[in-house]
PDB file of N, CA, C and O in Angstrom:
ATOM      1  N   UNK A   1      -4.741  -1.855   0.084  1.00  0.00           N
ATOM      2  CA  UNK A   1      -5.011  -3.264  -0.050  1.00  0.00           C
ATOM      3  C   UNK A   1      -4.253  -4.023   1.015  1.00  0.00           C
ATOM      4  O   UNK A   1      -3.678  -3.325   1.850  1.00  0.00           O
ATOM      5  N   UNK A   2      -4.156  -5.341   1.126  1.00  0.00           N
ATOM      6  CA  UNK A   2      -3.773  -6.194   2.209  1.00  0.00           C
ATOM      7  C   UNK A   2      -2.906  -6.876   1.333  1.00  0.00           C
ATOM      8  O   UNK A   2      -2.943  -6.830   0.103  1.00  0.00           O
ATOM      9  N   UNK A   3      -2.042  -7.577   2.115  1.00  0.00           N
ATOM     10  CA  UNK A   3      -0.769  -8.269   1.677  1.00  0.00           C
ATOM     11  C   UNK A   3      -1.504  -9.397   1.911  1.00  0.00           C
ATOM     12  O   UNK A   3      -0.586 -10.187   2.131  1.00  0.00           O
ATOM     13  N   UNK A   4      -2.376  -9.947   2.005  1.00  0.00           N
ATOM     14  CA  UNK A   4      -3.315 -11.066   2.033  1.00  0.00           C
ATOM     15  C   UNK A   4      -4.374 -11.441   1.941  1.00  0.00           C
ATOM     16  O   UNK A   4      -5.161 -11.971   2.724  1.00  0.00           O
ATOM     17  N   UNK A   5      -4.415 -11.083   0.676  1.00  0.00           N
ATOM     18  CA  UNK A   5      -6.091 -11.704  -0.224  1.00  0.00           C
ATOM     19  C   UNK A   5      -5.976 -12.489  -0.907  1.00  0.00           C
ATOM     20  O   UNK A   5      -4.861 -12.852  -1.281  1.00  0.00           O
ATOM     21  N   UNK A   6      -7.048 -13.018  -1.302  1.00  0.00           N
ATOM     22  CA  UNK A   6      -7.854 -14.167  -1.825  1.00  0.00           C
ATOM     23  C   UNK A   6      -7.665 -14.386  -3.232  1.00  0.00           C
ATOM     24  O   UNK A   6      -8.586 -13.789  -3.789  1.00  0.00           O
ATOM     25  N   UNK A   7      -6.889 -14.976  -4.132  1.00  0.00           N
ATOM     26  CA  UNK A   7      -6.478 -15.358  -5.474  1.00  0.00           C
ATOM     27  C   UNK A   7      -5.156 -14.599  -5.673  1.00  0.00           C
ATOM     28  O   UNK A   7      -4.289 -15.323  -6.164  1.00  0.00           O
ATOM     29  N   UNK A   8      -4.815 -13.497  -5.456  1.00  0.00           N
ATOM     30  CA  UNK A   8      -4.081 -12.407  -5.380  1.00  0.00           C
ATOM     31  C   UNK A   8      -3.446 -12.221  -4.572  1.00  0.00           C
ATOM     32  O   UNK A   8      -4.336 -11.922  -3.776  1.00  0.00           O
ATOM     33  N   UNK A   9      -2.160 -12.085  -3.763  1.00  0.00           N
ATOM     34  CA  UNK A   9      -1.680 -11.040  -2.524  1.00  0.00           C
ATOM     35  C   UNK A   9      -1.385  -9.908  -3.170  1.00  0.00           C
ATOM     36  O   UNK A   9      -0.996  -9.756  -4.328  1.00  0.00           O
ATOM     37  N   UNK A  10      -1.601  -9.123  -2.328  1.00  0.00           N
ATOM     38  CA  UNK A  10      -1.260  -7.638  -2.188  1.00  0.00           C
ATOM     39  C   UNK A  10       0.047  -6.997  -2.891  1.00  0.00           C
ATOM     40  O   UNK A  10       0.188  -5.798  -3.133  1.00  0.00           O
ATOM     41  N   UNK A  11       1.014  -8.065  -3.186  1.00  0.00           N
ATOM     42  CA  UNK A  11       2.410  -7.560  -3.573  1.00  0.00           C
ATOM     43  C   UNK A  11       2.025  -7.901  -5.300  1.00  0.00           C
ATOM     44  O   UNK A  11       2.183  -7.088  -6.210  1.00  0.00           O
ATOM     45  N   UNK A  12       1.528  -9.210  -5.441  1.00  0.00           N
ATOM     46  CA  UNK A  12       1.486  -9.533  -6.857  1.00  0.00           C
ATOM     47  C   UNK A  12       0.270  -8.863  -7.470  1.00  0.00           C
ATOM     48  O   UNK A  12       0.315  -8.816  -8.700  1.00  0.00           O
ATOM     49  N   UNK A  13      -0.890  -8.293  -6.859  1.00  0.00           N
ATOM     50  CA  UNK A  13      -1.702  -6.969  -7.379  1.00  0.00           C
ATOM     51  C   UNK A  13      -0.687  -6.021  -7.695  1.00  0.00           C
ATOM     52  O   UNK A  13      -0.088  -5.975  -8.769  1.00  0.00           O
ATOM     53  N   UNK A  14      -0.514  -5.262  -6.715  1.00  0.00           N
ATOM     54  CA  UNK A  14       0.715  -4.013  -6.524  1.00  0.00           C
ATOM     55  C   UNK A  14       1.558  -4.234  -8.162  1.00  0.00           C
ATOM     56  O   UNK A  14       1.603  -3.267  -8.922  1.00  0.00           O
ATOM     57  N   UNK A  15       2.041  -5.270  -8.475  1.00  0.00           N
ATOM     58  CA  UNK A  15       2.977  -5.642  -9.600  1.00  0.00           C
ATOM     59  C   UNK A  15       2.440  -5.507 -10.676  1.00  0.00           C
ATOM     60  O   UNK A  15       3.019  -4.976 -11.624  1.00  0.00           O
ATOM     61  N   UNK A  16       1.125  -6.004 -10.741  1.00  0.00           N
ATOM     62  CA  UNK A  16       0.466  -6.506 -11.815  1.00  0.00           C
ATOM     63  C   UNK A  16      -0.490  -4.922 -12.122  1.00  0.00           C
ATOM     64  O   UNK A  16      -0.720  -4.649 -13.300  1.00  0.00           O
ATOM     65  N   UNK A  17      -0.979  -3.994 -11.061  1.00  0.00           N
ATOM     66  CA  UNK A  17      -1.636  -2.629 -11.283  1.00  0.00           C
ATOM     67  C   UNK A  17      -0.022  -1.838 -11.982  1.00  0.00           C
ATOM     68  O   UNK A  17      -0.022  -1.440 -13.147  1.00  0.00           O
ATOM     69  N   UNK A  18       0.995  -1.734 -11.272  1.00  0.00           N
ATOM     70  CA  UNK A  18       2.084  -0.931 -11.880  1.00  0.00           C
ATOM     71  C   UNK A  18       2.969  -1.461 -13.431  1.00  0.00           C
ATOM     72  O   UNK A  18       3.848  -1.078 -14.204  1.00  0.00           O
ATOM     73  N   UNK A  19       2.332  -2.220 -13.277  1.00  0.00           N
ATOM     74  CA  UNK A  19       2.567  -3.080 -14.851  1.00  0.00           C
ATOM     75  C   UNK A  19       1.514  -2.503 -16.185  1.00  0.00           C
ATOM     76  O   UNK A  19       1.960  -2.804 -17.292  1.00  0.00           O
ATOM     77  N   UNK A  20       0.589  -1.956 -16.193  1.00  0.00           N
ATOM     78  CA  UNK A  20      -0.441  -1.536 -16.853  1.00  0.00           C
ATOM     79  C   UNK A  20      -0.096   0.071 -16.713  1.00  0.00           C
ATOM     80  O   UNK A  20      -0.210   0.452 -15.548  1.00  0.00           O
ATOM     81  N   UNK A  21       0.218   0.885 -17.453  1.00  0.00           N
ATOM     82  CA  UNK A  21       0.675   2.123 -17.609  1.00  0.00           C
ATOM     83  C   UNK A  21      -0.906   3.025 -17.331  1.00  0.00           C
ATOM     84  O   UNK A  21      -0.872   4.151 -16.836  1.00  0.00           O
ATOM     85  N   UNK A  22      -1.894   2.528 -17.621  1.00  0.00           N
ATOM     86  CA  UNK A  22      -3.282   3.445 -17.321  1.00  0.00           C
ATOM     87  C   UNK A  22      -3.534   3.603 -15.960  1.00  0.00           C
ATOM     88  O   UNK A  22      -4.343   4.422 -15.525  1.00  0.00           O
ATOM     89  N   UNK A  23      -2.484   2.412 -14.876  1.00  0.00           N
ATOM     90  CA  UNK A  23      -3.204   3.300 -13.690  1.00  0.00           C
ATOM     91  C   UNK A  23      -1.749   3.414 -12.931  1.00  0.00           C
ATOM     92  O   UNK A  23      -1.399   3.004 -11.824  1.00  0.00           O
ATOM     93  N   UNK A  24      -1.118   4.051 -13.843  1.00  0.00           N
ATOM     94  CA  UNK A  24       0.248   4.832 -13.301  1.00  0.00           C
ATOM     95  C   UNK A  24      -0.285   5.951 -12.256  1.00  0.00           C
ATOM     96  O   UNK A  24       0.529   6.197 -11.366  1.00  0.00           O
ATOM     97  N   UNK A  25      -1.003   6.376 -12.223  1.00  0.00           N
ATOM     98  CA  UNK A  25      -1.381   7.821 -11.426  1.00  0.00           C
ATOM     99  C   UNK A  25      -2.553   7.056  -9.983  1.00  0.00           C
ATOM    100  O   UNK A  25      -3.076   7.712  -9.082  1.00  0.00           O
ATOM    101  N   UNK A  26      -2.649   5.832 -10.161  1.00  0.00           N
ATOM    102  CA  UNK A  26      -3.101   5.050  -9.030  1.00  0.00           C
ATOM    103  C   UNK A  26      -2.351   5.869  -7.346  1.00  0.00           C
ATOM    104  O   UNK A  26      -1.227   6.368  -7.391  1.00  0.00           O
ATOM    105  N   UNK A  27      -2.809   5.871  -6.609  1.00  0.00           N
ATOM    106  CA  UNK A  27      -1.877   5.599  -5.711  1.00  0.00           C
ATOM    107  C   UNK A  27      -2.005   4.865  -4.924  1.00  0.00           C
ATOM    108  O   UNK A  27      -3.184   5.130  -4.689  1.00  0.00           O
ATOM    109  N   UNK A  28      -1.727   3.933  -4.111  1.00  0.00           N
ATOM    110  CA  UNK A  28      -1.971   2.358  -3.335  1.00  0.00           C
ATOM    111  C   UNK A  28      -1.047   2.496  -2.310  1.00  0.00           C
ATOM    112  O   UNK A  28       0.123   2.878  -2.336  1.00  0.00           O
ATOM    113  N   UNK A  29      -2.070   1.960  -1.007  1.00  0.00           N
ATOM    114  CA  UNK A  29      -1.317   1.718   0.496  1.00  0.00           C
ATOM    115  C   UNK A  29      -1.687   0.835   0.669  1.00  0.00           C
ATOM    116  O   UNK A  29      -2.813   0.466   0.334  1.00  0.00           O
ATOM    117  N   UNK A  30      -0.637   0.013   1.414  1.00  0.00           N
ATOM    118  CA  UNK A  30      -0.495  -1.354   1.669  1.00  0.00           C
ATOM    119  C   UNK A  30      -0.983  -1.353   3.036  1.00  0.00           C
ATOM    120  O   UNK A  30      -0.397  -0.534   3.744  1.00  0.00           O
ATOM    121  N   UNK A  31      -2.153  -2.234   3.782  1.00  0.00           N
ATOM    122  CA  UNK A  31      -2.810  -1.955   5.375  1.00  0.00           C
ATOM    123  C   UNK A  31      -2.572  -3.213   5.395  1.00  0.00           C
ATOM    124  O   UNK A  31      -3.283  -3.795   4.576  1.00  0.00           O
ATOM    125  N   UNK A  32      -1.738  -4.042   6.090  1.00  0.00           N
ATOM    126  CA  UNK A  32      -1.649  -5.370   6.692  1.00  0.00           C
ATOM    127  C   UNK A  32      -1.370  -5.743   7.954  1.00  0.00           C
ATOM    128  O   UNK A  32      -1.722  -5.035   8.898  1.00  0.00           O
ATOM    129  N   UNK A  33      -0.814  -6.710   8.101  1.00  0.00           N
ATOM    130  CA  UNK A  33      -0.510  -7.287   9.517  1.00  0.00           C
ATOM    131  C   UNK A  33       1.306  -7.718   8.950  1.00  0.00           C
ATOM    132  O   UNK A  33       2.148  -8.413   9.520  1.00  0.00           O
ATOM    133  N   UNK A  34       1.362  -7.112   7.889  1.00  0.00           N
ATOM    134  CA  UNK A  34       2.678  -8.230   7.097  1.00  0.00           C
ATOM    135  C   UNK A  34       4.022  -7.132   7.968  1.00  0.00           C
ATOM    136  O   UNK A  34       4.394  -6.054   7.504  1.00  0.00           O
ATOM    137  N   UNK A  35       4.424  -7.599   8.954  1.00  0.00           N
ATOM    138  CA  UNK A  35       5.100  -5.991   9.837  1.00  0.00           C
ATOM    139  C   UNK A  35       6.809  -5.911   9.332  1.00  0.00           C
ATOM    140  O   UNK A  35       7.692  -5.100   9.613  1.00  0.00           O
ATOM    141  N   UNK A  36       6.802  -7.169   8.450  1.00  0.00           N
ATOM    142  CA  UNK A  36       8.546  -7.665   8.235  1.00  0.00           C
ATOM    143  C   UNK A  36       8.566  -6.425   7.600  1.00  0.00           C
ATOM    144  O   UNK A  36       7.599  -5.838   7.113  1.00  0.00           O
ATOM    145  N   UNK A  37      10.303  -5.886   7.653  1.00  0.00           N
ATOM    146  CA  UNK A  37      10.718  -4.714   7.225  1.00  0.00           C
ATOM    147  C   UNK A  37      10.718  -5.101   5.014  1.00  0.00           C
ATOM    148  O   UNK A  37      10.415  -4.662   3.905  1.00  0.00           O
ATOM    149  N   UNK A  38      11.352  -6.286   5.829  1.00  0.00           N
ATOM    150  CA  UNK A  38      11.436  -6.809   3.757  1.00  0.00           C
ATOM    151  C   UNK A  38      10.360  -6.975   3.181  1.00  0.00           C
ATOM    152  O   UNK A  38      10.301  -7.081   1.956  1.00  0.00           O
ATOM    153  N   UNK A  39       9.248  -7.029   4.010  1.00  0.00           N
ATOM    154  CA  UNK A  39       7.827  -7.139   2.890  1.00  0.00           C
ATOM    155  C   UNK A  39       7.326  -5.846   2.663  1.00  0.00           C
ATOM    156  O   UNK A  39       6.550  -5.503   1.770  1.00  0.00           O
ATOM    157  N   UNK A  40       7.926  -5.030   3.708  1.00  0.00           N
ATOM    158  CA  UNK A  40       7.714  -3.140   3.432  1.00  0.00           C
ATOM    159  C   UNK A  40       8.187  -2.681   1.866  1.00  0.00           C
ATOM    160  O   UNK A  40       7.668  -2.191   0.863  1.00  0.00           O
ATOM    161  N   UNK A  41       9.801  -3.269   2.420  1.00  0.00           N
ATOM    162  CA  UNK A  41      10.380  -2.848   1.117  1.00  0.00           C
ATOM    163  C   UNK A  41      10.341  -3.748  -0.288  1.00  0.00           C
ATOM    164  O   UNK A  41      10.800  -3.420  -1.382  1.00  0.00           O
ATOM    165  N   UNK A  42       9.726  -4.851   0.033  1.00  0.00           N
ATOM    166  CA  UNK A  42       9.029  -5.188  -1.655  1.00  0.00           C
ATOM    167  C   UNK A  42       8.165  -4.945  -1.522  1.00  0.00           C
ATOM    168  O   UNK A  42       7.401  -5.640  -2.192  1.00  0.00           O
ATOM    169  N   UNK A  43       7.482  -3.899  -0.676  1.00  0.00           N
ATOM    170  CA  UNK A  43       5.496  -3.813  -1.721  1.00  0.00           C
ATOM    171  C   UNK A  43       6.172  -1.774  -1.687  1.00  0.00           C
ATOM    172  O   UNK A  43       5.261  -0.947  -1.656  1.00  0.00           O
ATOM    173  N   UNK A  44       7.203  -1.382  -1.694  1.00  0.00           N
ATOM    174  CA  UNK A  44       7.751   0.037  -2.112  1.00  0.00           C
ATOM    175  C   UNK A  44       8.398  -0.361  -3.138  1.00  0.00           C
ATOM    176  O   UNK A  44       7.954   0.338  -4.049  1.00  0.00           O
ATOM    177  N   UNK A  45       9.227  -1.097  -3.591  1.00  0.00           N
ATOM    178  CA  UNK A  45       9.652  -1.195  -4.629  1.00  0.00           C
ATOM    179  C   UNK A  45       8.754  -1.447  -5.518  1.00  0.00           C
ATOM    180  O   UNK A  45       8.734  -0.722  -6.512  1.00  0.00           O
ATOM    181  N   UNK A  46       7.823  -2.488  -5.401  1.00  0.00           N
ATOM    182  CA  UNK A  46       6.718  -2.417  -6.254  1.00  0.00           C
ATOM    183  C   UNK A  46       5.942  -1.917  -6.718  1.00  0.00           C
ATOM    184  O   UNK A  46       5.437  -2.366  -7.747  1.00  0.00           O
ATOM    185  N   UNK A  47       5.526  -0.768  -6.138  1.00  0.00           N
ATOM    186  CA  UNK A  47       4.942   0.427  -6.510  1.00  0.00           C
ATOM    187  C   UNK A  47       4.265   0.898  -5.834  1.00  0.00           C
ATOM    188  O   UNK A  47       3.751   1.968  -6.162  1.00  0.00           O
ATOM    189  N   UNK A  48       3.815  -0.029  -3.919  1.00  0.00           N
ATOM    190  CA  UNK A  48       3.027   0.491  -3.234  1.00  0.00           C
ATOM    191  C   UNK A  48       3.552   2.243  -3.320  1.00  0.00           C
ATOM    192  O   UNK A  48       4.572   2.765  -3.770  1.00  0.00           O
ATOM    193  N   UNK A  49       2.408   2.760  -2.706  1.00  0.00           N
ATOM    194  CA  UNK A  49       3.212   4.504  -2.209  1.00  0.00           C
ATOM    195  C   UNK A  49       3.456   4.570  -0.995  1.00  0.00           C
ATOM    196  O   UNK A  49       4.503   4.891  -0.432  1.00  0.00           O
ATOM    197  N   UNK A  50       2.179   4.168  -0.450  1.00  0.00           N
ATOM    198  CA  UNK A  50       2.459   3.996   1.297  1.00  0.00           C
ATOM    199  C   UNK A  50       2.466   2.426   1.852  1.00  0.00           C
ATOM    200  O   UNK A  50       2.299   1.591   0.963  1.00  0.00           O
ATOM    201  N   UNK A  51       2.632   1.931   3.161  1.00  0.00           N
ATOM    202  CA  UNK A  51       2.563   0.782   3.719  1.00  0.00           C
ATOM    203  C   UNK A  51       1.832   1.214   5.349  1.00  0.00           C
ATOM    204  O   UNK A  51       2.401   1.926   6.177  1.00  0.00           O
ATOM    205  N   UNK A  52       0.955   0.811   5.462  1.00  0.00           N
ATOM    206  CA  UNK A  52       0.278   0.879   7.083  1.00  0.00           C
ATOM    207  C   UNK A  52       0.162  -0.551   7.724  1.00  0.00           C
ATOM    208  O   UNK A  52      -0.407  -1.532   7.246  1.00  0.00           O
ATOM    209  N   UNK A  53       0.845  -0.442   8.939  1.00  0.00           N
ATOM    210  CA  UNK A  53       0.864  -1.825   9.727  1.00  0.00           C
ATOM    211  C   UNK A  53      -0.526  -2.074  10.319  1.00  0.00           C
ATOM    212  O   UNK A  53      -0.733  -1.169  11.127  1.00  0.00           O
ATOM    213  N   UNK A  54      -1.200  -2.616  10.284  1.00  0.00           N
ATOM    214  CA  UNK A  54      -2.254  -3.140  11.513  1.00  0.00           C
ATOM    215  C   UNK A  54      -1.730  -3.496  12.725  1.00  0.00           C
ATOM    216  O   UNK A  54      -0.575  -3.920  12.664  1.00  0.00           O
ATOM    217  N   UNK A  55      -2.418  -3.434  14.201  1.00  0.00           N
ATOM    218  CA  UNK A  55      -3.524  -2.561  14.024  1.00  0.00           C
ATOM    219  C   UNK A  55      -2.771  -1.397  14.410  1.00  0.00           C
ATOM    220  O   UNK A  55      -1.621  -1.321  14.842  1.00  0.00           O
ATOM    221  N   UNK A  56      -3.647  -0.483  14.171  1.00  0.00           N
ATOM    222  CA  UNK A  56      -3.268   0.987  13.234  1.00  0.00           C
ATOM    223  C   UNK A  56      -4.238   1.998  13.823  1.00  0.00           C
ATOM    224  O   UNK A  56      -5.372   1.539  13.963  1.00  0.00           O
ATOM    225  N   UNK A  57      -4.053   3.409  14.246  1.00  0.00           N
ATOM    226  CA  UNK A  57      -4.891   4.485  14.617  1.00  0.00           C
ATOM    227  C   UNK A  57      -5.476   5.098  13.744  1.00  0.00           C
ATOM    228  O   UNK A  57      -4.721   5.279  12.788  1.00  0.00           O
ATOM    229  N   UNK A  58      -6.846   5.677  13.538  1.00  0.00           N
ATOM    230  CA  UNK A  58      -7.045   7.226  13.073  1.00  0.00           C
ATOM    231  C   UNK A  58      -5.776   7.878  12.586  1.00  0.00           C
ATOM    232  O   UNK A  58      -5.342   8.033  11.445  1.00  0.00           O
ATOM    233  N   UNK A  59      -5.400   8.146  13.524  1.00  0.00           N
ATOM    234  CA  UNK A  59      -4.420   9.373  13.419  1.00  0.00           C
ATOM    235  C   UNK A  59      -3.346   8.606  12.201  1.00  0.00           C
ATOM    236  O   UNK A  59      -3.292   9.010  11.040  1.00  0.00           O
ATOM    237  N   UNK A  60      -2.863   7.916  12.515  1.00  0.00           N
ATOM    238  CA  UNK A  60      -1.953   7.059  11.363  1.00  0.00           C
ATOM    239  C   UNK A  60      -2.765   6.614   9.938  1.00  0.00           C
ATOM    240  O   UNK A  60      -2.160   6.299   8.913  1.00  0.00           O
ATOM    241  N   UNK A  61      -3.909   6.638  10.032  1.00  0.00           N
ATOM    242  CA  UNK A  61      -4.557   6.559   8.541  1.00  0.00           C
ATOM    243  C   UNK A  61      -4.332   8.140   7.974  1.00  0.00           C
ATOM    244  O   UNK A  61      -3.548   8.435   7.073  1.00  0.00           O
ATOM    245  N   UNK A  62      -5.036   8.911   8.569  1.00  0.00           N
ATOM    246  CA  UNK A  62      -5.158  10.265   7.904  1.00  0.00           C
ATOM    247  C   UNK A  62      -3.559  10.623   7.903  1.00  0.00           C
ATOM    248  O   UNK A  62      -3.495  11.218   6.827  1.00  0.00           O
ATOM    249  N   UNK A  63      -2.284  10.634   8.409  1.00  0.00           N
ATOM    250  CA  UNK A  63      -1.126  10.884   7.919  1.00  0.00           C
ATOM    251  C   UNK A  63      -0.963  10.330   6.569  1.00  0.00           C
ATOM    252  O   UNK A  63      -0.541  11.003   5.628  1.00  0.00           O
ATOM    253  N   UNK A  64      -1.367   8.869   6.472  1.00  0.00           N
ATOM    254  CA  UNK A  64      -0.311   8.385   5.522  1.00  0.00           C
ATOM    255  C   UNK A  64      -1.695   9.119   4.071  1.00  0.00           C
ATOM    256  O   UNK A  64      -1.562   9.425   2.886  1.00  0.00           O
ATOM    257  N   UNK A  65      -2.739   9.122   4.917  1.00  0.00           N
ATOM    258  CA  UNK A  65      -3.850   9.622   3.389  1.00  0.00           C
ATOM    259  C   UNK A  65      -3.073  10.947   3.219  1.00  0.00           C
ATOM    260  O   UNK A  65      -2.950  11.204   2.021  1.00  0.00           O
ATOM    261  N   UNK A  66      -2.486  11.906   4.055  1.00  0.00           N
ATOM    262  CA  UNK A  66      -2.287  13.074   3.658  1.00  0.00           C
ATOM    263  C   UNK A  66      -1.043  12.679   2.559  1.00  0.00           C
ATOM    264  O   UNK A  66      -1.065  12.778   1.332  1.00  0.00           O
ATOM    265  N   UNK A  67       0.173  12.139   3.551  1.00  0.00           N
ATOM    266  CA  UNK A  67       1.160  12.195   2.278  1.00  0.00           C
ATOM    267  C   UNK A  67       1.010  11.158   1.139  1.00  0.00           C
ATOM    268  O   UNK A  67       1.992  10.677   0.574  1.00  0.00           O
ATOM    269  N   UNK A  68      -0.399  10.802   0.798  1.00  0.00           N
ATOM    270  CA  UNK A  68      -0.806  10.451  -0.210  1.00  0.00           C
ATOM    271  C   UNK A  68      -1.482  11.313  -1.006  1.00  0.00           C
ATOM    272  O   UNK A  68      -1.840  11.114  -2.167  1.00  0.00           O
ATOM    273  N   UNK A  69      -1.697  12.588  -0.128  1.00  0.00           N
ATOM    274  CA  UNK A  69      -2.089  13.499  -0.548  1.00  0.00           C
ATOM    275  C   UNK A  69      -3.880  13.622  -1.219  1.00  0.00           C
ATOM    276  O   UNK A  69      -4.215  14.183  -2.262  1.00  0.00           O
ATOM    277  N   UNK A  70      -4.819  12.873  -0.180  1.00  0.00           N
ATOM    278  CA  UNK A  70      -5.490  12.354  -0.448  1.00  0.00           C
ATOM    279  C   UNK A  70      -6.259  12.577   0.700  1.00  0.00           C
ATOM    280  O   UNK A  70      -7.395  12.129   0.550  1.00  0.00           O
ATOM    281  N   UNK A  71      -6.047  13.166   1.927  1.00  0.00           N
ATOM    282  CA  UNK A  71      -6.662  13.449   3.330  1.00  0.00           C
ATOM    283  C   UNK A  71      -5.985  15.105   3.670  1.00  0.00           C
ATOM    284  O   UNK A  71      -5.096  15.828   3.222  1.00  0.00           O
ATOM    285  N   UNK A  72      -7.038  15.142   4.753  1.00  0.00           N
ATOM    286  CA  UNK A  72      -6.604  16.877   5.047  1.00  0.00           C
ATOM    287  C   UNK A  72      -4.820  17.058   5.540  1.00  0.00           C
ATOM    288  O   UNK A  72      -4.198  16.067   5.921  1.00  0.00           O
ATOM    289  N   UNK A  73      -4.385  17.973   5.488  1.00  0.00           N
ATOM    290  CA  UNK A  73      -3.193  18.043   5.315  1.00  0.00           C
ATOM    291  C   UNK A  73      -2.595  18.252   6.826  1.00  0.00           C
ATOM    292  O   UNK A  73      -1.381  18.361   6.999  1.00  0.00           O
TER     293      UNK A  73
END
């Protein structure tokens, strides 16, 4: 998701999905433009799993899908 959508940002989703115990097994990467180190580390504390900066390669999607464990390895 994006750290900047429409009714929602990305951090107060992130809060509000890890708040609901049914989608504990979610896993969520954060793809923004948001590059501050402190908005990294509140959307990890929050429950993101991963964080991807824009703009962003191939090659850097399928890493962070792998150690999401979710792309080829």
């Amino acid at each position: 998701m994006d750290w900047n959508m429409p009714v929602m940002n990305g951090l107060e989703f992130v809060k509000a999905l890890r708040a609901d115990p049914t989608f504990a097994p979610v896993r969520v990467m954060m793809v923004t433009t948001e590059a501050d180190m402190h908005n990294v580390a509140m959307a990890l504390q929050a429950g993101a799993n991963e964080y991807l900066m824009k703009p962003f390669t191939r090659d850097a999607v399928m890493e962070k899908l792998s150690v999401l464990g979710i792309g080829p390895a």
